[in-house]
C-alpha positions in Angstrom: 22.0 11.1 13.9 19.7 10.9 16.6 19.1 11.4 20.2 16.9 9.5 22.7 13.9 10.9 24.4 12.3 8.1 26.0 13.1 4.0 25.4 11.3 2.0 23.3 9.2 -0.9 24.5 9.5 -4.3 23.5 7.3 -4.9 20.4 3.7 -6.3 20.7 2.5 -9.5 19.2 -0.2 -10.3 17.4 -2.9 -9.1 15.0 -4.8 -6.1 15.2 -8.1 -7.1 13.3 -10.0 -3.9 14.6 -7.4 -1.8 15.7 -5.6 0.5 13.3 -1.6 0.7 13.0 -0.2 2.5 16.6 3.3 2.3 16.3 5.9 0.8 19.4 8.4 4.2 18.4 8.5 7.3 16.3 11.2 9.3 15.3 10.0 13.1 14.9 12.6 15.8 12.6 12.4 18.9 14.4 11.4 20.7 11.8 7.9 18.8 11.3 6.7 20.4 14.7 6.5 23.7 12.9 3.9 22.2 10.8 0.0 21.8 11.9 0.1 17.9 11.2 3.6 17.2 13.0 2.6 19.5 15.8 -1.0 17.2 16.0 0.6 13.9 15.3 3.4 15.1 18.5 0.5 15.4 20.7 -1.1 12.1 20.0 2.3 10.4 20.3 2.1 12.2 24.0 -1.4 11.0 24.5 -0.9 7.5 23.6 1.8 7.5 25.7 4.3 6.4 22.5 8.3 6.6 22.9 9.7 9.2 21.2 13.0 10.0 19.9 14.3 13.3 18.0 16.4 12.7 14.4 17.8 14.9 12.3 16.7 13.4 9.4 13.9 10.6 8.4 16.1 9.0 6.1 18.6 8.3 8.6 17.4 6.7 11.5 20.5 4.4 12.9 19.8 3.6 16.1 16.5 1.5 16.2 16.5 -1.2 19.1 17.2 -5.0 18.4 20.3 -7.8 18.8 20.1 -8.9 15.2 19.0 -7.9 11.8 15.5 -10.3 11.7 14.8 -8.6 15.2 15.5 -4.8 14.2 13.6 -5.5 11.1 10.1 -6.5 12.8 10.8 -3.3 15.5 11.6 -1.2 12.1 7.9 -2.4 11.0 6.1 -0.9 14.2 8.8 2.5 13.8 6.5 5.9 12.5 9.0 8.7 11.6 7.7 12.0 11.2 9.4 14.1 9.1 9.2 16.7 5.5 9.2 15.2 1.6 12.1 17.6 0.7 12.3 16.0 -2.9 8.8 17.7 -4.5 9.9 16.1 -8.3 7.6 13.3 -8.5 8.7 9.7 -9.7 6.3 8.3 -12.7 4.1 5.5 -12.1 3.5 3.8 -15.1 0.7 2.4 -15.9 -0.9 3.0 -13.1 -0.6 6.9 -13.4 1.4 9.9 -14.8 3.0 10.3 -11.5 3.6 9.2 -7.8 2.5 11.8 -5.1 4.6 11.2 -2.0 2.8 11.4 1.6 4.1 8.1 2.7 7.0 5.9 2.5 7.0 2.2 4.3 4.2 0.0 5.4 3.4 -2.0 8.4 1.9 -4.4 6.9 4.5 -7.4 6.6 3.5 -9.4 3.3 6.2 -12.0 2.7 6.2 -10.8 -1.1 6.3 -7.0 -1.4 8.3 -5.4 -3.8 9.0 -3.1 -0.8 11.3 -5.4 1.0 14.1 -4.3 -1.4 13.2 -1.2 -2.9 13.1 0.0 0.8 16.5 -1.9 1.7 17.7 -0.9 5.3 15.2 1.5 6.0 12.2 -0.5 6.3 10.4 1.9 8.6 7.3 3.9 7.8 7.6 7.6 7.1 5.2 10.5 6.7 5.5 13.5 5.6 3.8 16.6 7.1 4.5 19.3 4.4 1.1 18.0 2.8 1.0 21.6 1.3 3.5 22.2 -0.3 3.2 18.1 -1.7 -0.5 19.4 -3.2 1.4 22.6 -4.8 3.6 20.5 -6.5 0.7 18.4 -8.1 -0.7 21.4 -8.9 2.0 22.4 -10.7 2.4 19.2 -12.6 -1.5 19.8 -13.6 -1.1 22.8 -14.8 2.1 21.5 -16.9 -0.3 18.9 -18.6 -3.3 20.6 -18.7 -6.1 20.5 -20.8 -4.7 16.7 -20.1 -5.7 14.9 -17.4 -2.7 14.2 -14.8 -3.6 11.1 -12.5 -1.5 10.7 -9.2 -0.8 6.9 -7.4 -0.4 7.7 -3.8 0.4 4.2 -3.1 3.7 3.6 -4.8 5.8 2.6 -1.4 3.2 3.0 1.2 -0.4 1.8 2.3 -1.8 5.0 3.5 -5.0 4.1 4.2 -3.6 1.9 7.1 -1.8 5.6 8.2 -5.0 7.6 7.6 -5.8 7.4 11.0 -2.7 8.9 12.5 -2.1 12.0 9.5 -5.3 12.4 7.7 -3.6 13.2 4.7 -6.0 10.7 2.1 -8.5 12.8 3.2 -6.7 16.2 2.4 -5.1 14.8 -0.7 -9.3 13.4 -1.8 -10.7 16.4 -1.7 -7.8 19.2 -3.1 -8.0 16.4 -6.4 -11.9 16.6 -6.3 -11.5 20.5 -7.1 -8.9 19.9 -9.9 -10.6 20.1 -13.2 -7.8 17.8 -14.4 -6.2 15.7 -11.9 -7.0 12.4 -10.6 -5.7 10.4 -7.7 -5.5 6.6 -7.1 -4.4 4.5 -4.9 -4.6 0.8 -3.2 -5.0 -0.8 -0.4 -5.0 -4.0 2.2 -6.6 -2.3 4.8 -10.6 -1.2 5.8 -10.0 2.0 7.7 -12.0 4.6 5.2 -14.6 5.4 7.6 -12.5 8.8 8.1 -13.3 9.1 3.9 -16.5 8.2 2.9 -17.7 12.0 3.4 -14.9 13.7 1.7 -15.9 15.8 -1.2 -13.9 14.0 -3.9 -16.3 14.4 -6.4 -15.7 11.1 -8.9 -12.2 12.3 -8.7 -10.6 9.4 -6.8 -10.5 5.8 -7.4 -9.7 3.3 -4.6 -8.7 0.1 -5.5 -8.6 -2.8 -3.0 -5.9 -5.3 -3.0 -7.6 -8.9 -2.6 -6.7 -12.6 -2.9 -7.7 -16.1 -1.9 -8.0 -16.4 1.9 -4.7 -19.0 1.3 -2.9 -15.9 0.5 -4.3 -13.2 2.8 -3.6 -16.1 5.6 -0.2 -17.1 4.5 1.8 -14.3 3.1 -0.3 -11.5 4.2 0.2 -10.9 8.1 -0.8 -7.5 9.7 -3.1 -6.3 6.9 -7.2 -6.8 7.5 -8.8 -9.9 6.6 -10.3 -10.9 3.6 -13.9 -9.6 4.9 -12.9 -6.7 6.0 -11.2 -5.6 2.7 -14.2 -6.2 1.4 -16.4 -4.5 3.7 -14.5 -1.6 2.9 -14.5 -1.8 -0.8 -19.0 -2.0 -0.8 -18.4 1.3 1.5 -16.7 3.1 -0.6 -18.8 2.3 -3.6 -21.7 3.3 -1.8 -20.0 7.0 -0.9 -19.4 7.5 -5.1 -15.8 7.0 -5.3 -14.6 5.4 -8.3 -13.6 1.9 -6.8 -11.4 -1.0 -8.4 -9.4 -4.3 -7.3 -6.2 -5.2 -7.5 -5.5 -9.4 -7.4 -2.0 -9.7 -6.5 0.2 -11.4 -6.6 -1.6 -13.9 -8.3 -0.5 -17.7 -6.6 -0.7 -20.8 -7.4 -1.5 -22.9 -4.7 -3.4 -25.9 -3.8 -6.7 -25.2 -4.3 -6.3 -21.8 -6.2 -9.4 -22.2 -8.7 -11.2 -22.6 -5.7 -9.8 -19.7 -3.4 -10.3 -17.7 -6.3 -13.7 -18.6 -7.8 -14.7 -17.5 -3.5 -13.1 -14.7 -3.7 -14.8 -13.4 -7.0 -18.3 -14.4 -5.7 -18.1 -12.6 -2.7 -17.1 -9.3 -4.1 -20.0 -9.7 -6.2 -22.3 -10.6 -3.3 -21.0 -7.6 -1.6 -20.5 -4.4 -4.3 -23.6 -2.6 -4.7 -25.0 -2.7 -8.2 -24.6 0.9 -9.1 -20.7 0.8 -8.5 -20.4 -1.8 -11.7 -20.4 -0.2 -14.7 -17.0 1.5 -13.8 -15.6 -1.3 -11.8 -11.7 -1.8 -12.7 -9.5 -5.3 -12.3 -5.9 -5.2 -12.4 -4.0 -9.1 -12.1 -0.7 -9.6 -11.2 0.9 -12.9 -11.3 3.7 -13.8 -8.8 7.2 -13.2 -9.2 10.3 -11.8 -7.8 13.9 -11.4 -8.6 17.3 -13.1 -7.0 17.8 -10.1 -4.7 14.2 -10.6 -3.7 14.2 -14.0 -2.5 17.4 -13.7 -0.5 16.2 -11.0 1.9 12.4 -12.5 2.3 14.1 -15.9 3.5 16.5 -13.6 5.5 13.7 -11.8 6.9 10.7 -14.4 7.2 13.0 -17.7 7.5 9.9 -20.2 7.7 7.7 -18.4 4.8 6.0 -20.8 2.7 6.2 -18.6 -0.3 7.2 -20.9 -3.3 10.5 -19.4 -4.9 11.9 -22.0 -7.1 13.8 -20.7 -10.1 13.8 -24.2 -11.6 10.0 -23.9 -12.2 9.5 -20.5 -12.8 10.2 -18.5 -16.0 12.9 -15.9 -16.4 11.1 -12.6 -18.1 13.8 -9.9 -18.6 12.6 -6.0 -17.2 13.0 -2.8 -18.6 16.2 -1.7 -16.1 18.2 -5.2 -17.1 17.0 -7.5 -14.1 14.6 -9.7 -14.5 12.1 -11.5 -12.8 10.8 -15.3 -12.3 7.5 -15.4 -13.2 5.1 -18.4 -13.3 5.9 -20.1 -16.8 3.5 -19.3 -20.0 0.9 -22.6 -19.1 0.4 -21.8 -16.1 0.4 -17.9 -16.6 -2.3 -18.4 -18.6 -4.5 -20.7 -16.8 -4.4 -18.3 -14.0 -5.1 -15.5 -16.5 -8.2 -17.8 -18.1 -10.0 -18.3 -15.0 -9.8 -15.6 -12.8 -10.9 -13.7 -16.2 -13.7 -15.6 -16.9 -14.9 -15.8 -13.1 -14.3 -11.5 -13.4 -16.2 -11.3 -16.4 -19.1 -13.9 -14.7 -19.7 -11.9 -11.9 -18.7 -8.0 -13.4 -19.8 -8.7 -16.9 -19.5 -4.5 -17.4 -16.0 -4.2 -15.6 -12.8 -3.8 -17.1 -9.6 -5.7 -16.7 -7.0 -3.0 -16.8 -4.4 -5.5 -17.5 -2.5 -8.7 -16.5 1.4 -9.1 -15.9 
């Protein structure tokens, strides 16, 4: 349930290249005000000159703007609610980490592909949560459950929140609470370049940024409202240069016309660009393309001219662990992409490691 404060405008077009995300609407729960981050967030919503509307809850927001489901979707995308992460038990994140620490849900960027589109359902809209301490006491506590073991966090699970790091400054809180845990880690991945806010946090080695990169065919394509392929990159020599642990994630993995190509320029230009220092600990993880049934329907629903090749007569059905599978490029051409983009890794990183391919 919610009630109106001020109406929404009508959604911008267009890509924001230098900009970071300012959404079109947020939502605030009353309660979040009585925090120092949802009061601070409240006034820059004032400044910015944002409309605002009061909920009840974040997971509830039934009232967004829009004549059909395609348009409420696209407003949902530009919607920030501001709320509290009243579930502290974190969810695993396997293999990436031991768990998943929650200070965002939603993203705004709109890759035709992401697992998000259904995991997130009818609440596409990005949430953050302000009760950052109490988040970092339940880590603790997890820490201290596994210590003298050491506990690694994903903070990217359903969110991008380096694209939010401007608005809640939470990465940077989150950074530097791990870089004073003898035994935690945090990780977590990104499409966009705004870490300027990071590169002086005190995190210590502790944190690992990985970068999410592909062909430009890709980025262009299936990847709009993230940064461009330079900028990701950009981003990724910066952080290497501050200390932090830094890594890339190529995914999904596409074939497309010209994808030894797109990849063999993408490879060589993260090696023209990372400094040499950052390479003995330089991480790759690949993931080749695939969704599932439910997937496909609601990216056609929601991006009707996508030129996202979902053919289940050429893919490959690979069963998962919950009992739904996924189509998945078949073994020949799995493994070409595998082979090369290996090879060209191993070329250019010869002292990197390839966490995995899947």
């Amino acid at each position: 349930m919610t009630t109106a404060t001020t109406e929404p405008k009508a959604p911008k077009s267009g890509r924001r290249d230098d900009l970071s995300f300012v959404p079109e609407l947020v939502y605030f729960e009353p309660n979040a005000l009585n925090y120092p981050k949802g009061e601070r967030i409240f006034e820059w919503v004032k400044r910015q000159g944002i409309p605002f509307r009061m909920t009840t809850s974040h997971n509830r927001i039934t009232d967004l703007p829009g004549d059909s489901e395609l348009e409420q979707y696209k407003i949902a995308k530009r919607t920030l609610v501001v709320g509290l992460r009243k579930t502290l038990k974190f969810d695993t994140s396997k293999p990436s980490a031991e768990y998943a620490i929650p200070i965002a849900t939603g993203c705004m960027g709109h890759c035709h592909y992401c697992y998000l589109q259904t995991t997130l359902g009818a609440k596409p809209y990005i949430r953050v949560y302000v009760n950052i301490d109490e988040i970092m006491e339940a880590a603790q506590r997890y820490i201290d459950e596994r210590s003298p073991e050491i506990t690694r966090f994903e903070a990217a699970c359903t969110s991008d929140p380096v694209g939010l790091e401007p608005i809640t400054g939470s990465l940077r809180e989150l950074i530097e609470f791990m870089g004073e845990q003898k035994f935690g880690r945090l990780r977590f991945v990104t499409k966009f370049h705004h870490v300027d806010s990071l590169l002086d946090a005190a995190h210590k080695g502790h944190t690992r940024i990985r970068f999410s990169v592909n062909s430009k065919y890709v980025i262009k394509h299936f990847e709009p409202s993230t940064s461009r392929f330079e900028q990701r990159i950009e981003a990724a020599a910066k952080v290497a240069k501050a200390g932090y642990p830094t890594g890339f994630i190529i995914a999904p993995i596409i074939w497309h016309e010209g994808w030894e190509e797109g990849y063999a320029e993408l490879l060589a230009a993260l090696d023209k660009a990372m400094p040499q220092d950052a390479r003995h600990d330089l991480t790759f993880e690949l993931i080749q393309h695939r969704f599932t049934k439910t997937a496909k329907n609601v990216i056609e629903r929601r991006y009707p001219k996508t030129k996202l090749e979902m053919d289940m007569e050429k893919r490959k059905y690979k069963w998962g662990r919950w009992g739904q599978g996924k189509y998945v490029y078949p073994d020949e051409q799995a493994h070409a992409l595998r082979m090369f983009i290996s090879e060209r890794i191993f070329d250019h990183f010869p002292d990197s490691k390839i966490e995995y391919f899947t």
